[in-house]
N, C-alpha and C positions, 0 to 999 in steps of 0.2 A: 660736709656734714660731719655730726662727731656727736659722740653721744658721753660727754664731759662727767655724769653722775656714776658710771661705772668704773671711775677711778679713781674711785675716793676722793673726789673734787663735789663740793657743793656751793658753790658760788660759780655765776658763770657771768661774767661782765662782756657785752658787746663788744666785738672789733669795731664798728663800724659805727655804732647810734652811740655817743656816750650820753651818759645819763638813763639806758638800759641796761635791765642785767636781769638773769633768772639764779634763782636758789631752791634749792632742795633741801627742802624739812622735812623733820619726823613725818609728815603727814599730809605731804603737797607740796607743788611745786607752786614758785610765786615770783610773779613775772612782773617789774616794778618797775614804770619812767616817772622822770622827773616833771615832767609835763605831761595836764591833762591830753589822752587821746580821745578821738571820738568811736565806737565802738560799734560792731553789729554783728551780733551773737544772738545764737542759739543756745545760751546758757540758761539755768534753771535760774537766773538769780544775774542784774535785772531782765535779758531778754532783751531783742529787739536793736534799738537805737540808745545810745547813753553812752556819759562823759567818764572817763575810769582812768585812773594812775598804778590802776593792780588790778592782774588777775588771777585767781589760784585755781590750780586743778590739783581737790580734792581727793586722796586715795580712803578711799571708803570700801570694808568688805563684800565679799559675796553677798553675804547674809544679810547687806541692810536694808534696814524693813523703810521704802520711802513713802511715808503718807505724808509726810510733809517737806521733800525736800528743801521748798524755800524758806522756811524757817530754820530748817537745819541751819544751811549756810547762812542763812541770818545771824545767827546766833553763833556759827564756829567763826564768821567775819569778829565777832564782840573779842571772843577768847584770844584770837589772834594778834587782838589789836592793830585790826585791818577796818577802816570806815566803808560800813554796810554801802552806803549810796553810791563812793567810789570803787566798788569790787565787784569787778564779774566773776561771779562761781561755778565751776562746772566740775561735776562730778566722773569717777574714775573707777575701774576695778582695776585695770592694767597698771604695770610696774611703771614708777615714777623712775628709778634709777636706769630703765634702761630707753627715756625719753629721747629721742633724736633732735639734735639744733643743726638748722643750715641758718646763712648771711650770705645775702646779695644785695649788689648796687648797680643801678643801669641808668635809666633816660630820667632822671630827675626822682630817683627816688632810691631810698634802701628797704630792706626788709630783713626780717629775723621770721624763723617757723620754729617754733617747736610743739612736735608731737608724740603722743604716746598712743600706743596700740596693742591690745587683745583683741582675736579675733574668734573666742569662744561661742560665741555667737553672732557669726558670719549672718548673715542674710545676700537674698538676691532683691530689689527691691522692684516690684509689680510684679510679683509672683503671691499666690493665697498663700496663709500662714494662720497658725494661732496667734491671736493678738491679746491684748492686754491693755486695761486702762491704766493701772499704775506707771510712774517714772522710774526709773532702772536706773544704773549708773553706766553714762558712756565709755566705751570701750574704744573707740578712737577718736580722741580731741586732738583738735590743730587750732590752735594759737598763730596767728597772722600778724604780726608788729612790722608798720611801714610808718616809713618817716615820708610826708611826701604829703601832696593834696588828692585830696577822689571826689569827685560827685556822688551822694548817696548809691544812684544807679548804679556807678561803677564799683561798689563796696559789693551788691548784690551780684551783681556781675562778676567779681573776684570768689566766693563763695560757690559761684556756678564753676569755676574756672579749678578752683579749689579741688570740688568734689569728684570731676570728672579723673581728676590727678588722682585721688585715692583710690577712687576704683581700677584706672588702670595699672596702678600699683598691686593691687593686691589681686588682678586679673596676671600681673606678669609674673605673681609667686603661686599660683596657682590654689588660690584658696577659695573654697565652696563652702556654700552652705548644707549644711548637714542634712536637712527635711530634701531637696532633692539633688543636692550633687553639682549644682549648675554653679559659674564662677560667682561668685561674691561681688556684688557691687557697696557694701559696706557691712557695717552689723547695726543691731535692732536700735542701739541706742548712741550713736555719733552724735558729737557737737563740736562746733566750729566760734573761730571769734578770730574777726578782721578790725586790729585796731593800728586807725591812722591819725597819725601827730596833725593835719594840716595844717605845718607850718608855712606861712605865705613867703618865708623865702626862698622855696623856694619858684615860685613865681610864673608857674604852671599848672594846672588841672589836670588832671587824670578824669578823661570823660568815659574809657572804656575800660575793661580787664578780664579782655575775652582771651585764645591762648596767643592768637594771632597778634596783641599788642604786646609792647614791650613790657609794660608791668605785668600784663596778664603772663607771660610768657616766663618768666619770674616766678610768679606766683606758682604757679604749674611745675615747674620743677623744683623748686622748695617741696612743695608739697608733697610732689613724688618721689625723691628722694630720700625722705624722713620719715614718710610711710613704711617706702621698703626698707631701709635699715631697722625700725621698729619694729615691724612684724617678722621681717627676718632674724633675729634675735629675742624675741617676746620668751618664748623657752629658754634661753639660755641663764648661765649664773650671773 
């Protein structure tokens, strides 16, 4: 794992996939292959299932007022000269510079993670709370880039696989939520996006990515490793 943006480096080209690479802009990070992946995000912008060659996470202030996220990044996709239908948007308050990247390759497949994390508002999740309708800006996104084939099932399953990683990540730095003290199983406003190439050569399906299968197993410590270096560092310069 390495966290490339705190070295005055803003380009970061895959070891492993070429034709990926992340870069660091004034104003987000932007995660770019050469070939359509297929996507399943928890993003504000499109959400869901969809075909995407970019995804950026957005560094927006404290202070921003979101009544309309999806239009925002509608609209910052125009500025950018990023095409709205192929970009998934996800928003951010935590430092872009001190995002964490791991690369792994194993049973028919690679991956790249990068993620960034604040943990200002930690939460425990199925504990009561004040809640709110408005959208807020997530405070730890995980970005999922695999070269490889999944069955849908297995993308949701990787996401499950995902999140149990980040919590035990930030259960091993000992981070609580503030309202009662108990560990943090994330914070109020997390999003995730698992995007895979399925390109058919390589000539296998990924039906699971629980932690117990090899991709799944993968995914898990991506995940967990780049958690902890991110929040371990979130404070720092």
């Amino acid at each position: 794992m390495t966290q490339p943006f705190r070295k005055d480096q803003y380009y970061y080209q895959s070891q492993l996939w070429c034709g990926v690479s992340l870069q660091l802009l004034e104003d987000r990070i932007e995660a770019s292959s050469n070939v359509p992946l297929y996507a399943l995000s928890s993003a504000i912008h499109p959400g869901g299932f969809s075909y995407t060659n970019r995804i950026v996470n957005w560094k927006v202030p404290l202070t921003y007022q979101c009544e309309d996220p999806v239009l925002d990044i509608v609209n910052q996709c125009t500025q950018w000269g990023c095409e709205p239908v192929a970009t998934v948007g996800l928003l951010t308050a935590a430092k872009l510079t001190h995002a964490s990247i791991t690369e792994m390759e194993g049973d028919r497949f690679k991956l790249i993670c990068c993620t960034t994390v604040g943990t200002r508002n930690a939460a425990r999740s199925g504990m009561p709370r004040s809640t709110f309708s408005a959208y807020s800006p997530g405070t730890i996104n995980i970005v999922i880039l695999i070269d490889g084939q999944m069955t849908e099932s297995a993308m949701v399953n990787a996401v499950i696989t995902a999140t149990e990683a980040k919590t035990a990540a930030l259960q091993h730095l000992g981070i609580v939520e503030m309202e009662t003290g108990q560990s943090a199983t994330g914070t109020t406003t997390d999003a995730i996006v698992v995007a895979v190439s399925q390109a058919a050569s390589w000539n296998a399906v990924h039906a699971y990515a629980g932690a117990a299968t090899t991709i799944g197993c993968a995914i898990g410590e991506a995940v967990y490793e780049t958690v902890l270096e991110a929040a371990r560092t979130q404070h720092d310069d």
